[in-house]
N, C-alpha and C positions, 0 to 999 in steps of 0.2 A: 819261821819262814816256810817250813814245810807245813806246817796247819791253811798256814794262805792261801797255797795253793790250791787245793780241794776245795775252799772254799770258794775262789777264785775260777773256778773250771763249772763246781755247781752253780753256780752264778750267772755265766757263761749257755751253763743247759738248757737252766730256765728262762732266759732270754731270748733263744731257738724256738723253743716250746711254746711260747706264748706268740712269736710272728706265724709260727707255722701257727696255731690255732687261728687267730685273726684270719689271715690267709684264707683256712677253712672255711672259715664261720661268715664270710662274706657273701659265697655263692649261695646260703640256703638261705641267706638275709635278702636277695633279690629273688630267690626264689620264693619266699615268701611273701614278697611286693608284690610279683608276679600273682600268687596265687588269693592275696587280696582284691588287685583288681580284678580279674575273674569271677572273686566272689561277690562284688558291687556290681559288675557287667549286666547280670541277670536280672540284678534288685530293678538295673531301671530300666531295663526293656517289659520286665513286667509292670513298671507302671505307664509306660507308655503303652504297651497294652490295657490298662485297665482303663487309662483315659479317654483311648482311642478306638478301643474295641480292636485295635490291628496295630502289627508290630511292626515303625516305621525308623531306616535308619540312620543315623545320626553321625554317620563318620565325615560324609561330604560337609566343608563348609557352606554358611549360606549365601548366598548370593549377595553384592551392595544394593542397596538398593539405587537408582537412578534418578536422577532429576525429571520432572516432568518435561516436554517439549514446550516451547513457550508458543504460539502458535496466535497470528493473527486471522483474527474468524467474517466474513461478512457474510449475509444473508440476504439472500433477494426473495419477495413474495411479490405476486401479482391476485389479487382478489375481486371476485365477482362480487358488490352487495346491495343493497337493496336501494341504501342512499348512502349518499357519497359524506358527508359532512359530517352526519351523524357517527361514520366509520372513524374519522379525523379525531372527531372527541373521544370515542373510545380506544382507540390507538394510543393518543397523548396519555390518557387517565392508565392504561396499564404500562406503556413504558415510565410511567413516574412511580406507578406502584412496585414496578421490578429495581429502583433505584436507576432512574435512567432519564433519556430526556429525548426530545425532538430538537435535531440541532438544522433542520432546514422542509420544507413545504411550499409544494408548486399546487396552486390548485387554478384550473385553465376551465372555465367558463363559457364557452362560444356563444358565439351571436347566434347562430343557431339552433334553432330548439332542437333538432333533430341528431344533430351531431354530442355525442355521448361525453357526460362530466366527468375528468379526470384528475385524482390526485396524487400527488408523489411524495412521500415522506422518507425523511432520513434520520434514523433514531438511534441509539447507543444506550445500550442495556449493557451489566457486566456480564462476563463470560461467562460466568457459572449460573446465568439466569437465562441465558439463553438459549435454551429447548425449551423452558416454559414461555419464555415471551413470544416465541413465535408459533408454539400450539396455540395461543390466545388468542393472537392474530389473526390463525384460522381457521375460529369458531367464530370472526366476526361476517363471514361469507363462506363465496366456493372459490378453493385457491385455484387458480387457473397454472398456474407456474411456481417452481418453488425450488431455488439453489442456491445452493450453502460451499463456500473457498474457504482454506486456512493455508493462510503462508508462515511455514515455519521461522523464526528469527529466532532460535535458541543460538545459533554460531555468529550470528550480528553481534549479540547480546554479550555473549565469552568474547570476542573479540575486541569490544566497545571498555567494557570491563579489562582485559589485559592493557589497553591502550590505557587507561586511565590510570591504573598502579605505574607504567613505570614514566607516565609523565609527571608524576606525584614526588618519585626519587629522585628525578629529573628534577624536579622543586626541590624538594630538599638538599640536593646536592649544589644548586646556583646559590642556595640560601646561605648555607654555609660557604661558600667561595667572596662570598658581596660579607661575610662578616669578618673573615682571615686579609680581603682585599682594601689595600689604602690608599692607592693611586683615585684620582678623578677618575679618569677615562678609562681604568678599567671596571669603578661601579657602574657607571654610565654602562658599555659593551654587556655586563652581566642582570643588569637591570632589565635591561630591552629584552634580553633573554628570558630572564623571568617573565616579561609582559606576555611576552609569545606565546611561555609556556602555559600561564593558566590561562590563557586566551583558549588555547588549543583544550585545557581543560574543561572549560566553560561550553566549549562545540561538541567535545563529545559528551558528556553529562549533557547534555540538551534532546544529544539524539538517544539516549539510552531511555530520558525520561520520556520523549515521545513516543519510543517504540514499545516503553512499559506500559504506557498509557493503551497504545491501541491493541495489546494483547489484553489489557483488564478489563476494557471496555470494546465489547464488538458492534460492528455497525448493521444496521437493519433498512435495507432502504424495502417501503413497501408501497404498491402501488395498487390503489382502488380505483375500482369501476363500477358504474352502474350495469345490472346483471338485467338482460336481457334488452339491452334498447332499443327501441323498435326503428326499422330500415324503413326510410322516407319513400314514399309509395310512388310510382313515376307518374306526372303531369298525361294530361289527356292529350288528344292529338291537336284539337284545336286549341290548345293553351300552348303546345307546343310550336304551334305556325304561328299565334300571337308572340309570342316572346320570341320567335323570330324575325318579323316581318318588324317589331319594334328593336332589335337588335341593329337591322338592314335601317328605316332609318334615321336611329341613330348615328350609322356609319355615313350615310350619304350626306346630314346633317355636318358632321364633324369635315367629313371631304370637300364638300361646299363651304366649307367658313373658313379651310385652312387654303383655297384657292384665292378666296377674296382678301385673306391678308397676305398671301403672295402678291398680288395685285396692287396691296397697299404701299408693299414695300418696293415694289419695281418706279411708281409713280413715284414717289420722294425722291430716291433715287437717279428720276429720268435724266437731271443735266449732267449728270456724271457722264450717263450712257450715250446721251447724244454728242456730247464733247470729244467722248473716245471713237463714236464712229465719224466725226469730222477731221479728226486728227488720222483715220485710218485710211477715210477716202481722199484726202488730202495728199497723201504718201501716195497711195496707189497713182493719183490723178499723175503727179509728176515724174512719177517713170514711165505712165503711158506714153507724156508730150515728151522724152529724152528718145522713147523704143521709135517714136516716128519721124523724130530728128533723123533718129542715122540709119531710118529707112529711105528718107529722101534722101540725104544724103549721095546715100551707096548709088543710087537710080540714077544722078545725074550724069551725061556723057561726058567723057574726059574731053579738056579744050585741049586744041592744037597748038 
């Protein structure tokens, strides 16, 4: 018993001795972590020096990156050119070349020669083509006018998109209620709801794909003229008294032939007119012979 115990006490010591070293030996174990990274710290700020020629640092995180703005673009040109048609064909030939197209063309011709030939074109080119298609445009003359809209719809866009997912749960959740549901009348009430809902699915997917549509493709409306057209010279003085004095009678013409069908029409008409002034002096006549009735009347002396 007494052996045990010393051995039991030394046992004891060196169980002490070995927490207490642990203990120890812990802090020069992170001091030594410590003194690792330190010693890596350097390695790579010199190679970002060696790659960069300059020591750039590295604690900041980096930024997210961000979604583009989705951003609907149109473009207005007005162009001076030499001839007008020929501008048309090459318009159409490079918006087809940018993957694009002419979706509408006014071309207004006057009767007169004087008066200047005008075209209007409305074309869709995609977005990322468009500062080359419209430098093409005008190198086909001199641009007279030239402005460029973009209306943002990236918040349409996330909103259309929110709107869709939770009418999507909104489905799936009537879906499973019409499968758990055994009554008629209540498939029926959950049915119609369904209808609604991809109904309302259907409208927004409609306008989401519209409004990708006109962010992918921007619109170009461009309008040619002919460059320099000559201002119609003014009539001489006696072409000017001619074309008056044929003005004047004209008018006298027209004034005379709209009095003689008055005239035609007063004549067809006449028995009308006579009949109404017979019937008027008729009236008249006979309250004149009443008004001299009971003026003689009144005149007579009273008898005796």
């Amino acid at each position: 018993m007494r052996d045990r115990i010393p051995n039991l006490a030394l046992a004891l010591v060196a169980l002490s001795s070995a927490a207490l070293l642990s203990c120890a030996g812990a802090p020069s174990g992170n001091m030594a972590l410590e003194s690792a990274e330190t010693s890596i710290a350097p390695t790579d700020a010199t190679a970002v020096n060696d790659a960069d020629g300059q020591l750039v640092a590295q604690s900041e995180p980096s930024a997210v990156p961000q979604a583009p703005p989705q951003l609907i673009k149109t473009a207005e040109l007005s162009v001076s050119v030499e001839s007008v048609e020929p501008a048309i064909e090459a318009a159409t030939a490079i918006a087809r070349g940018q993957q694009g197209d002419v979706i509408e063309l006014n071309l207004s011709k006057p009767d007169n020669a004087s008066e200047p030939l005008e075209a209007n074109l409305r074309l869709r080119v995609p977005q990322q083509n468009l500062d080359a298609f419209v430098e093409a445009l005008s190198e086909l003359g001199t641009v007279e006018r030239q402005n460029l809209t973009a209306q943002d719809v990236s918040d349409q866009l996330v909103d259309l998109a929110a709107r869709v997912r939770n009418l999507r749960k909104a489905e799936e959740t009537l879906l499973g209620i019409m499968e758990r549901t055994g009554a008629v009348a209540d498939v029926l009430k959950v049915a119609q709801e369904l209808n609604n809902t991809r109904a309302e699915i259907e409208r927004i997917e409609a306008q989401r794909q519209d409004l990708s549509n006109r962010v992918a493709f921007s619109t170009v409306n461009v309008q040619f003229q002919l460059a320099g057209t000559a201002i119609p010279e003014t009539p001489a003085i006696a072409t000017q008294l001619g074309n008056t004095w044929q003005s004047a009678s004209h008018s006298v013409s027209r004034f005379t032939l709209g009095l003689l069908k008055l005239s035609l029409w007063l004549l067809v008409y006449s028995p009308y007119w006579l009949a109404i002034a017979a019937i008027v002096w008729l009236i008249l006549r006979s309250r004149s012979r009443r008004s001299t009735r009971a003026r003689a009347v009144e005149t007579l002396p009273p008898q005796p």
